[in-house]
N, C-alpha and C positions, 0 to 999 in steps of 0.2 A: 392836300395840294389840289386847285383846281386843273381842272381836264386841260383847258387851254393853254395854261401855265406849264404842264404836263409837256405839250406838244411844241412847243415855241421851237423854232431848229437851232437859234443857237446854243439850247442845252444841250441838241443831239444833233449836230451837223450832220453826219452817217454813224448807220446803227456801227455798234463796236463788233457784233456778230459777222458781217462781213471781211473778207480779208483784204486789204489796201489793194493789191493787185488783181483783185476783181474790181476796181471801176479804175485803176490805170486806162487810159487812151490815149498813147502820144500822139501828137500832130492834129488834135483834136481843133477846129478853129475856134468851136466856141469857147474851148478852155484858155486860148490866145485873148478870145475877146473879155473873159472874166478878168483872166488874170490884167488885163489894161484897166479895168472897172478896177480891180484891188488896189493898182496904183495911181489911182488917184487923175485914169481918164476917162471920167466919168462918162462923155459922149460914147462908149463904146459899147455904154448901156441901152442905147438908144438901136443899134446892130441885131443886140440879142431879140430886141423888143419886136422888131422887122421877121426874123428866123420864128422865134414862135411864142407869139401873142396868140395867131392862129388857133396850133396845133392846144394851144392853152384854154382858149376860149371853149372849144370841143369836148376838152377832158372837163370844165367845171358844168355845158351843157349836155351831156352823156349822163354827168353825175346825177343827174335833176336840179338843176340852178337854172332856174328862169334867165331869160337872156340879161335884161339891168343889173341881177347880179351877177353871172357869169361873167360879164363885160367889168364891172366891181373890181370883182375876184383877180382877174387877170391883173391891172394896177396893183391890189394889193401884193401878187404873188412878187413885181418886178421894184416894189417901194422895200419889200423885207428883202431882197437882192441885195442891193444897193445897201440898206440901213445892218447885214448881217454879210458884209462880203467877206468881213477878218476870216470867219469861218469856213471858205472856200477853200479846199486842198488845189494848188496847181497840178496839173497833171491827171484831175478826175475827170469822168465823164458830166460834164456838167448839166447833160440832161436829168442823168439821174439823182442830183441837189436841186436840182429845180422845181422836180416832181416832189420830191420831199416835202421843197417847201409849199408847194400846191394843195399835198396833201393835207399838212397841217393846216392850211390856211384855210381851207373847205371846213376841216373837221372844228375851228374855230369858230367859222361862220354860223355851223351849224348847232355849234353849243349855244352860241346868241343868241340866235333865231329857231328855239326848237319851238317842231309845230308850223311853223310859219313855209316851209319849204313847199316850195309847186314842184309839177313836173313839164318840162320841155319835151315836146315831141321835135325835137332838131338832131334830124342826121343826114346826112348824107352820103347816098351808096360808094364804095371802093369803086365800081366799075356801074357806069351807069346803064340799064336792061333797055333794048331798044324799045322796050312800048313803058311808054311813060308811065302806063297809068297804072301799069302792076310795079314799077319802080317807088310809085309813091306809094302802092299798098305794101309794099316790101318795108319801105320805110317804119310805118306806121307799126305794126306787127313787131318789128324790130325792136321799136319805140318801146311799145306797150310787154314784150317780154322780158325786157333788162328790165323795167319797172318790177314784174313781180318777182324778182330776184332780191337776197337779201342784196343788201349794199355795200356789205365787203366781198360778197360773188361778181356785181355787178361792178364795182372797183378794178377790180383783177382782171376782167374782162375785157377793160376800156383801157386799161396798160397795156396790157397786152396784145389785143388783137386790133384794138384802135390807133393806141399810143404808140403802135409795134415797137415796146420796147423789147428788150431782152429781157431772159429769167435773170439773167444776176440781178441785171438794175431794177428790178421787182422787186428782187429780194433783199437790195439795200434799202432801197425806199422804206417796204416795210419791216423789213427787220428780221426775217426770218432767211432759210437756207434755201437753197436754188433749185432743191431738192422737195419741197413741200411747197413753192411755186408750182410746179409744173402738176402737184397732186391735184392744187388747188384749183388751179386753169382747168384741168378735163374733168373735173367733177362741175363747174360751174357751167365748163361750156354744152356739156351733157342737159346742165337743167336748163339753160337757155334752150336746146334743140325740143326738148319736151314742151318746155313753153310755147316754144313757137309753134311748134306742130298741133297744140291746143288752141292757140288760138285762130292759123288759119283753116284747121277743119271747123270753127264752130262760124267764122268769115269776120271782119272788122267794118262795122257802118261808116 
């Protein structure tokens, strides 16, 4: 079976490892605005798109996706929405099917285009440093450290302390327990600190 075929979300909407009442979230609005996209009002796809296109754009440029495809990706993520909504549960956290589908959608992109992938230096600090100009070296450093992380460390990372998701919805996404989330997070965030500490002892040009 091919990889992409593999990943498609409508064969695995959410992984079967998680237990339904870890992504329960009632009163959830965006799960209001799916569930209106299921029945057939479509403009309310248009809602989701507003909430986070953004925070979507970020997670495929974090990933290393050149902005054109990063901007790509994000369409792609909200056209398999729309084209795979049967498979939405009411009542889930709809961020974390979204992410799902993101992730496939990347891990697609990147079965296409292997080899071909650039790296973005696009971030943007949580809390901007009052002198700019070590804001933009902070940047950079940052940049170039998640780079030399493998890229399921560098994944987890950008869930996590970008995406600030939760461990469960981590662990739906990818499919494993809530419990090898959080292994996985301090063992990555650990090599990122070493990263970083190597490369601004050695300084960035």
């Amino acid at each position: 079976m091919m990889v992409a075929e593999r990943l498609r979300p409508m064969v695995m909407p959410a992984p079967r490892s998680v237990p339904p009442d870890a992504l329960a979230h009632a009163g959830d609005p965006d799960d209001g605005l799916m569930c209106a996209v299921q029945n057939g009002e479509t403009q309310a796809l248009s809602s989701l798109f507003e909430r986070h296109s953004g925070p979507l754009l970020n997670f495929f440029l974090r990933n290393g996706a050149p902005r054109a495809s990063a901007e790509d990706l994000v369409q792609d993520v909200f056209v398999r929405i729309l084209k795979y909504r049967a498979t939405y549960r009411p009542g889930s956290r709809f961020v974390t099917w979204m992410y799902f589908i993101a992730r496939n959608a990347r891990l697609d992109h990147l079965h296409k285009r292997r080899g071909e992938v650039e790296w973005d230096d696009v971030y943007t600090p949580q809390v901007e440093p009052a002198d700019r100009a070590e804001a933009a070296q902070d940047q950079v450093l940052l940049a170039r450290a998640l780079q030399r992380l493998s890229p399921e460390k560098r994944e987890i990372l950008i869930l996590s302390r970008f995406q600030e998701l939760k461990y469960e919805q981590i662990g739906a996404i990818l499919g494993c327990e809530t419990g090898t989330v959080k292994v996985r997070v301090h063992r990555a965030m650990r090599e990122l600190r070493d990263q970083y500490q190597q490369l601004a002892q050695r300084g960035v040009s």
